[in-house]
C-alpha positions as CSV (number, residue, x, y, z in Angstrom):
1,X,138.4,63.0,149.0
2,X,138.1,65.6,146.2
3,X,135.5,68.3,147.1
4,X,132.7,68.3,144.3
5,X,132.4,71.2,141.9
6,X,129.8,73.3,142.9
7,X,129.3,75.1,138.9
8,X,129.7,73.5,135.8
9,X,132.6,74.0,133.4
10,X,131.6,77.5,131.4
11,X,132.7,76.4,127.8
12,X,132.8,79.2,125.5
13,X,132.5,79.1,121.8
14,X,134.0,81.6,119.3
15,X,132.4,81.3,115.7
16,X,129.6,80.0,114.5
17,X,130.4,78.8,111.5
18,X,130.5,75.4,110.5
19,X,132.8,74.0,113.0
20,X,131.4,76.3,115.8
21,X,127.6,74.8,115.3
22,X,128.8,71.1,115.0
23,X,131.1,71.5,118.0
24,X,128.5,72.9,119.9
25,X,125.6,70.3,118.6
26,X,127.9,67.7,120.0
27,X,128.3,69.0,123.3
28,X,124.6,69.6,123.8
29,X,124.1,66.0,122.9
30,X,126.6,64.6,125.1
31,X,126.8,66.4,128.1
32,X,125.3,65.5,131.6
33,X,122.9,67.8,133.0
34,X,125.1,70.2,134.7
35,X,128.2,69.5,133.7
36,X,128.9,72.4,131.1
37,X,127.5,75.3,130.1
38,X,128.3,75.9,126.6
39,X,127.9,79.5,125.1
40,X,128.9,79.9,121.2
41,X,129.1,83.7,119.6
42,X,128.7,84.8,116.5
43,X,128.0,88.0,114.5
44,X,125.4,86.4,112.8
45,X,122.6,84.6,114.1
46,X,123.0,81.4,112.0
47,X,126.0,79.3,110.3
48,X,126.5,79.3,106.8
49,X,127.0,76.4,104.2
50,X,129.7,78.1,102.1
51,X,129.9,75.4,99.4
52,X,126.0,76.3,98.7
53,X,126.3,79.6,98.0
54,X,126.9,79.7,94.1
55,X,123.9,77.7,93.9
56,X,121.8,80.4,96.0
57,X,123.4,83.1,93.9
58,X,122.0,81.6,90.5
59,X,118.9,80.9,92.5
60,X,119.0,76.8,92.1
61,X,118.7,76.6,96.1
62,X,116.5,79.7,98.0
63,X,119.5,81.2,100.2
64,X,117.0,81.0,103.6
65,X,117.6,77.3,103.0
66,X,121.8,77.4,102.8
67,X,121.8,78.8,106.5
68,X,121.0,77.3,109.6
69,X,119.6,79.5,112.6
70,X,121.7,78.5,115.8
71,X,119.1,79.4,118.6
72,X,117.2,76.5,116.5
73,X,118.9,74.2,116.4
74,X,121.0,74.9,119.8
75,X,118.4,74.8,122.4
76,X,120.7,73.4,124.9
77,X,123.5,76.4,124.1
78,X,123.5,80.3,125.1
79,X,123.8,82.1,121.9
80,X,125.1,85.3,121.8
81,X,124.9,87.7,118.7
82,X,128.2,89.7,118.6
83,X,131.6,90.1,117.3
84,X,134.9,89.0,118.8
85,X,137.1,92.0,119.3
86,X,139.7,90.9,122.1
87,X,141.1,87.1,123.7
88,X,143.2,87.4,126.9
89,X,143.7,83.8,127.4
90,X,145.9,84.7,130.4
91,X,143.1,86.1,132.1
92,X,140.6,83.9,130.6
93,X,138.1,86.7,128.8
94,X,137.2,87.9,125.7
95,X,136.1,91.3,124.9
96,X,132.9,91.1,122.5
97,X,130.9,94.0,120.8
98,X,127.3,93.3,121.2
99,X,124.6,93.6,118.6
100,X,123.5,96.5,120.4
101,X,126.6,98.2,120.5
102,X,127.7,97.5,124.3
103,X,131.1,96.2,124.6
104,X,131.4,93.4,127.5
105,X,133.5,90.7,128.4
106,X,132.6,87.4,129.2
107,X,134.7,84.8,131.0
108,X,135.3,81.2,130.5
109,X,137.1,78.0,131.4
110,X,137.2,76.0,128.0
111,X,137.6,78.1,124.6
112,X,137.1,77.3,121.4
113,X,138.3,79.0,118.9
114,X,136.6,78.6,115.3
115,X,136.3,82.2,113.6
116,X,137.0,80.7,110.5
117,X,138.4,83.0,107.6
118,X,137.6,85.9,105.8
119,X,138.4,87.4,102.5
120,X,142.4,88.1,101.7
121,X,142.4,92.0,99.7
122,X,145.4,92.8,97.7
123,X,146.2,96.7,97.6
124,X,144.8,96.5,94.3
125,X,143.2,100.6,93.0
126,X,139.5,100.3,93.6
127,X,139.1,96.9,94.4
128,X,137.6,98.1,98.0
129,X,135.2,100.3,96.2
130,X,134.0,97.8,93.4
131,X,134.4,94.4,94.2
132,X,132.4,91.7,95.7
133,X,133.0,88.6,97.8
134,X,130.9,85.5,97.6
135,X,131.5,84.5,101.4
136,X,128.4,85.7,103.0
137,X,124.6,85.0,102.4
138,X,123.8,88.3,102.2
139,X,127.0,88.3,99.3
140,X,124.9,85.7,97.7
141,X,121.7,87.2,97.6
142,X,122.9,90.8,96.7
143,X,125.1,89.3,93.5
144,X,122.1,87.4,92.2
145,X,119.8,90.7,92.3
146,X,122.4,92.8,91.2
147,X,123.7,90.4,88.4
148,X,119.8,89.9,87.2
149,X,119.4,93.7,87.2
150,X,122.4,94.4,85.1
151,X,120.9,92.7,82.7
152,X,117.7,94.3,83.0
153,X,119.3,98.0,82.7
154,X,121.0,96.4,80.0
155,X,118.1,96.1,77.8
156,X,117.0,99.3,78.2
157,X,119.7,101.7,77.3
158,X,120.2,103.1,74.1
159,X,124.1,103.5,74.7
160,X,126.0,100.8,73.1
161,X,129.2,101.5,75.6
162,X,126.9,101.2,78.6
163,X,125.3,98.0,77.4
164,X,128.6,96.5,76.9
165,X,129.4,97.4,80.1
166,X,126.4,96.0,82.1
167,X,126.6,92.7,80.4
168,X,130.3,92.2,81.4
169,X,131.0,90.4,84.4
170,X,134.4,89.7,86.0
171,X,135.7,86.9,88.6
172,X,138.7,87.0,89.7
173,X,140.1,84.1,91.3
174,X,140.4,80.3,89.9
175,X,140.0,78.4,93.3
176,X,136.8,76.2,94.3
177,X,134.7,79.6,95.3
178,X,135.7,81.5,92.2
179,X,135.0,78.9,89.3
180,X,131.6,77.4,91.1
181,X,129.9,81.3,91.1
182,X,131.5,81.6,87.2
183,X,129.9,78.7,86.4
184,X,126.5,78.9,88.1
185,X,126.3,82.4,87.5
186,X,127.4,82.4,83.9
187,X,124.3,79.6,83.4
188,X,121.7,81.9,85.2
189,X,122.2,84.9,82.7
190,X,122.2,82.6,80.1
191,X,118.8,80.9,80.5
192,X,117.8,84.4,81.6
193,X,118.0,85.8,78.0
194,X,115.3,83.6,76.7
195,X,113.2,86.3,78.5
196,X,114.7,89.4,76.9
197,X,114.1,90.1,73.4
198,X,117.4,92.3,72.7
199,X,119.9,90.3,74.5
200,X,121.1,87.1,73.0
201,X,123.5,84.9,75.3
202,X,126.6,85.7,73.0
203,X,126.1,89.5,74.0
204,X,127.5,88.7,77.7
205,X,131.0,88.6,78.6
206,X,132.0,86.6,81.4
207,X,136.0,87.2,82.2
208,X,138.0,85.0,84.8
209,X,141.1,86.6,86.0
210,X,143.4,83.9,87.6
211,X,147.2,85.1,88.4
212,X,148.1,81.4,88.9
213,X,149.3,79.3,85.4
214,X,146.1,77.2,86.3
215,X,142.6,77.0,88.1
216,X,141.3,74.5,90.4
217,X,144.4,73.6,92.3
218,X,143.0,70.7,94.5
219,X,142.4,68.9,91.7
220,X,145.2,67.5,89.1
221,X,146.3,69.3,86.6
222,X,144.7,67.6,83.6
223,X,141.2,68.0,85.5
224,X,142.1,71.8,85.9
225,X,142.8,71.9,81.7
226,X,139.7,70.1,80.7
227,X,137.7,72.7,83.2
228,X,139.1,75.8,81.0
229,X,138.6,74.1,77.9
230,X,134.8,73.9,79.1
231,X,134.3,77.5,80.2
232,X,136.0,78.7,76.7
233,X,133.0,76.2,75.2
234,X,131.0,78.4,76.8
235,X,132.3,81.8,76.1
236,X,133.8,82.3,79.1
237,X,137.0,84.2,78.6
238,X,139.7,82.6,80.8
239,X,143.0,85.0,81.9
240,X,145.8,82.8,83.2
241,X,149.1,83.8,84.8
242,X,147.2,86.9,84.6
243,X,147.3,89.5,87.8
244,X,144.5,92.4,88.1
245,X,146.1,95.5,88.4
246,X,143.4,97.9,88.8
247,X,139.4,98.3,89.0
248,X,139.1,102.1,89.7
249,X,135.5,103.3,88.9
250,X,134.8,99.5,87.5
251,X,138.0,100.0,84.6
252,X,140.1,96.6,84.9
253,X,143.3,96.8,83.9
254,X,145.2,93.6,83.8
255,X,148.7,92.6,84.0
256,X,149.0,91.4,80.0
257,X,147.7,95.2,79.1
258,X,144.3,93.8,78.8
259,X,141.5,96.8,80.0
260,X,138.1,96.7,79.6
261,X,134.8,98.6,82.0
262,X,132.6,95.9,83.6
263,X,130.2,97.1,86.4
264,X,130.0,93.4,88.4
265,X,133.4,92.7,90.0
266,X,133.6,89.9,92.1
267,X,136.8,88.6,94.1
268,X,137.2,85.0,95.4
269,X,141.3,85.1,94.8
270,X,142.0,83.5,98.4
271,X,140.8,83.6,101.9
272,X,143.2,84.6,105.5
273,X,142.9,83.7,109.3
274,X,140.1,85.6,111.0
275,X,142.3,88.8,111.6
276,X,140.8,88.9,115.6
277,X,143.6,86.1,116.3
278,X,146.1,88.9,115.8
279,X,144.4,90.6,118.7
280,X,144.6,87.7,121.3
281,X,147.5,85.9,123.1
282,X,147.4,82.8,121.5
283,X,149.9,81.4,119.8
284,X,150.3,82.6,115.5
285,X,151.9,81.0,112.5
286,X,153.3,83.3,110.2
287,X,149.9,83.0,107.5
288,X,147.6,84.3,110.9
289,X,146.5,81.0,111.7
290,X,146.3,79.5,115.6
291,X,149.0,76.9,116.2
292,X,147.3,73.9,117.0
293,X,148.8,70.0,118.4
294,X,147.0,67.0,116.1
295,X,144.2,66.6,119.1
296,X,142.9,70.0,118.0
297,X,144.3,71.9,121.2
298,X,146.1,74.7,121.2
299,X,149.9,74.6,121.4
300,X,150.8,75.1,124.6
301,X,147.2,75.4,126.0
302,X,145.5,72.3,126.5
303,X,142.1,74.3,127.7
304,X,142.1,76.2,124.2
305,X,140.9,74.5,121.5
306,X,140.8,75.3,118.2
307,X,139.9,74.0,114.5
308,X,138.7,74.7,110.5
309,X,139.8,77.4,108.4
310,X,141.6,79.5,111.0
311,X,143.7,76.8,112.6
312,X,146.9,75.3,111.6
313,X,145.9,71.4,112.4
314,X,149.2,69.4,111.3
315,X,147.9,67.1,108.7
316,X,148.9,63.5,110.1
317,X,148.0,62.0,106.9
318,X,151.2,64.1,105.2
319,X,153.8,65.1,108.0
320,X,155.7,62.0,106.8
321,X,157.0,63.4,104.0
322,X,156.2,67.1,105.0
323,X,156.6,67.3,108.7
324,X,155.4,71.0,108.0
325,X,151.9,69.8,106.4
326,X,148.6,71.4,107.6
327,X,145.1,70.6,107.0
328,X,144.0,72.6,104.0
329,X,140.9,75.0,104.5
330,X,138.0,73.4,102.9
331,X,134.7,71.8,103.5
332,X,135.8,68.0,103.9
333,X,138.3,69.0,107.0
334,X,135.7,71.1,108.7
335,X,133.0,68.6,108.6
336,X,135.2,66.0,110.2
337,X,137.3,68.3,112.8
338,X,133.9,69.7,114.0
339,X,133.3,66.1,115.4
340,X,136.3,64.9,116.5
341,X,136.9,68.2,118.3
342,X,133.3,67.6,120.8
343,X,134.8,64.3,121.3
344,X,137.9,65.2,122.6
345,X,136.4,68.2,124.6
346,X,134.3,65.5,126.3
347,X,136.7,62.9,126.8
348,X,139.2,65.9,128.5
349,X,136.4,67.0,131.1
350,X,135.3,63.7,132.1
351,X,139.4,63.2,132.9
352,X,140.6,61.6,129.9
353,X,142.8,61.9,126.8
354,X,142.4,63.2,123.8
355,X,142.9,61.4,120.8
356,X,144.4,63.6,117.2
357,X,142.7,64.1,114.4
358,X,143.6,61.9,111.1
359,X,142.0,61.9,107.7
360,X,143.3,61.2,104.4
361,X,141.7,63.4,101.7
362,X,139.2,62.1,99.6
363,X,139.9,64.8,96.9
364,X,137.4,67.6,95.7
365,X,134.4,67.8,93.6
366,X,133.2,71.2,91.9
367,X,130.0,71.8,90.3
368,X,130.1,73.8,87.0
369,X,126.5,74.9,86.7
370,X,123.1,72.8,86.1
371,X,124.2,69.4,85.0
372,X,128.1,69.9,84.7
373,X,131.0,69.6,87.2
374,X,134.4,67.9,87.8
375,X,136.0,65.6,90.5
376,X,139.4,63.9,91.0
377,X,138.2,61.9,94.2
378,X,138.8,57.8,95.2
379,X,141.7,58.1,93.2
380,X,138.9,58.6,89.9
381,X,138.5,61.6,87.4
382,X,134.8,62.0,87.4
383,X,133.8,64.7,84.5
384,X,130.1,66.1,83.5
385,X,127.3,64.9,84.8
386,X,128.3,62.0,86.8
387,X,130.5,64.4,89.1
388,X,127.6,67.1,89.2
389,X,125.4,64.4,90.8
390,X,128.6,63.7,93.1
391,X,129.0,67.5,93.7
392,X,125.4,67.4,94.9
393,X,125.0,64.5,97.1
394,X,128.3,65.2,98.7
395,X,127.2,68.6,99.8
396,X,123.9,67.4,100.7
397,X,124.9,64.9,103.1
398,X,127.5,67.5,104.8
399,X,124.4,69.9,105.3
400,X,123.5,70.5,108.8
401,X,120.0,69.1,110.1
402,X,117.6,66.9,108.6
403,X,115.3,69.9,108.2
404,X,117.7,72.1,105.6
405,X,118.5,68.7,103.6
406,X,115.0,68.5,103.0
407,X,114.8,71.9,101.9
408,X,117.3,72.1,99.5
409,X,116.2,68.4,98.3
410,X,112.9,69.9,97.0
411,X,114.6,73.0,95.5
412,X,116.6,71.1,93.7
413,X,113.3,68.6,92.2
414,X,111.2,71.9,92.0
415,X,113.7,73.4,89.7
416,X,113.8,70.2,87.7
417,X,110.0,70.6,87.2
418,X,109.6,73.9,86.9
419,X,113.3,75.5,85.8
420,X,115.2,78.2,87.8
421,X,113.3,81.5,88.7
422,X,115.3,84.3,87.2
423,X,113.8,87.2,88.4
424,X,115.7,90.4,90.6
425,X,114.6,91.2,93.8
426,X,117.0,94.4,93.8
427,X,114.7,96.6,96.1
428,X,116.4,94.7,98.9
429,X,119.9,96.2,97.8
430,X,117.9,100.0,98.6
431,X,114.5,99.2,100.4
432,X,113.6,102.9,101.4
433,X,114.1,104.5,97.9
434,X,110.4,103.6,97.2
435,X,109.7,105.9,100.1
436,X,112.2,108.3,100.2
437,X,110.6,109.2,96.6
438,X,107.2,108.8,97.9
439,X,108.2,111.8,100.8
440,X,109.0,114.3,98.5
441,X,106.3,113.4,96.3
């Protein structure tokens, strides 16, 4: 007879993100009393909803409510606050840098790995300097102050250059991330000028910079069309087949000869592997990803699991006619990895099999501001306001916790009653120059 083990299975948890938080809500709910410890670590204290941020940068949802605090939620978890630096699967550790600073390294027997992705930077002149992602909360909440405050500096200067300058705004990037912040964006400044007396809406340039011959690639081609036809409706100037070349000291230059100043840059052209899986033992594909069998394990190493954005899952509902097919990195494959992967970690330590992971796309759904959006989904082309209202209730039922779908419900009817709030908060973005000034005063 097999001894009993004396200490539970130490199941450790790299990322929480979305994947990381429902993988670890699962296991708190199913395990017995004893038989895991589960610790998840993060450099953040709570997991984002990445599809919400456009909306909290045009102030439609307040950002507080697009994040979800994991020692809240995760009572039954040890949550650690620190970044990944180092996995030695071989020795079963991983090196971490506190939020203090201390390096230490914790051990495990199960890991997970879910560090999602992160921003992919072209060696492009002064796009380090200038540009902004819209990945982060704190990226949300810094571009809608900033965006709001360009306008304000705007209508106070008496140099026409400068005003030109403030009021033009540049995206590059035509994916999901980079026309949803055009959109919402480009609809905040424009109900914002109802409140300034010298700036009319026609007196902002919004420019989209997209170096593929069309935007919106998850959805058909004729969807992607009738999207750039809308954002020209708007005024929004739209750059196909069109690479940025430069942004030193906020000059774009573009690939057609196009240059012109603009002092908000922000860059959503693609996303890459978490680049800590470079530092680790674990098996790499050649785009950074972790190599992972259909059950969400990694190859070669049934105690590693892995999953979302930084893992290539082979996507079962495609190998037939692409043996080579992957899971692409969006919202709808996270959501549903996240629960099949506590399953399978469960069914594994209780001594049985796991089962792989299978889902046929659904298709995609964007929102293009208050009231407009655009989804090729159930084999449908939804336009307008019918696939705004789908945009919204898709992403509010894929929310974590009952609690922040309530929250963002009554944003959503508070700003039907009562319209957006436009106003800059941009002392965040420098909090002590109030007192610095007051010091020397």
């Amino acid at each position: 007879m097999a001894a009993a083990k004396s200490e539970p299975t130490r199941i450790l948890i790299l990322g929480g993100g979305y994947v990381g938080l429902y993988t670890a809500l699962g296991l708190q709910k199913k395990l017995r009393a004893n038989e895991a410890s589960v610790t998840i670590v993060d450099p953040q204290p709570h997991m984002t909803y990445q599809p919400f941020l456009p909306e909290a940068a045009a102030g439609a949802i307040e950002p507080r409510h697009v994040v979800v605090p994991l020692r809240r939620v995760l009572k039954r978890c040890h949550v650690l606050t620190a970044r990944v630096n180092k996995i030695e699967h071989e020795r079963k550790t991983v090196t971490v840098e506190a939020a203090d600073g201390h390096i230490e390294q914790l051990n495990y027997d199960v890991l997970v790995v879910v560090r999602g992705a992160v921003a992919r930077l072209l060696p492009i002149p002064g796009l380090a300097e200038e540009g902004i992602g819209i990945k982060t909360i704190g990226e949300a909440i810094y571009l809608r102050n900033h965006v709001l405050t360009k306008l304000d500096e705007a209508a106070s200067t008496l140099d026409p250059e400068l005003r030109k300058r403030l009021l033009t705004f540049t995206v590059v990037g035509g994916g999901f991330a980079g026309i949803e912040a055009l959109a919402e964006l480009e609809d905040m400044t424009r109900f914002a000028t109802r409140y300034y007396e010298n700036i009319q809406p026609e007196d902002i340039r919004w420019v989209l910079v997209e170096a593929a011959g069309r935007i919106l690639p998850e959805v058909r081609e004729t969807l992607g069309v009738w999207t750039v036809e809308q954002l020209e409706k708007r005024g929004i100037e739209v750059y196909l087949s069109t690479a940025a070349k430069s942004f030193e000291n906020g000059h774009v230059v573009l690939s057609d000869g196009t240059e012109f100043d603009s002092d908000t840059i922000i860059w959503t052209a693609g996303v890459k592997a978490n680049p800590v899986l470079a530092n680790s033992d674990l098996p790499i594909d050649k785009r950074g990803r972790v190599e992972a069998t259909a059950a969400l394990q990694v190859v070669g190493h049934p105690d590693v699991w892995t999953a979302g954005d930084n893992a290539a899952v082979p996507d079962l509902s495609r190998t037939e006619s692409d043996p080579t097919a992957t899971c692409p990195p969006n919202a709808q494959h996270a959501v549903r990895q996240a629960r099949h992967l506590a399953k399978n970690i469960i069914k594994v330590l209780r001594g049985g099999q796991p089962t792989d992971y299978f889902h046929k796309n659904l298709g995609a759904v964007a929102g293009l501001g208050l009231h407009k959006g655009v989804a090729d989904a159930l084999n449908l082309k939804i336009k307008g306001f019918p696939a705004w209202l789908f945009h919204r209730g898709y992403h509010l039922k894929a929310m974590p916790t009952f609690n922040r779908k309530v929250r963002i419900l009554l944003d959503w009817m508070l700003g039907g009653l009562f319209r957006r709030e436009v106003v800059s908060l941009g002392q965040i973005n420098n909090p002590k120059e109030e007192f610095a000034r007051a010091s020397k005063s």
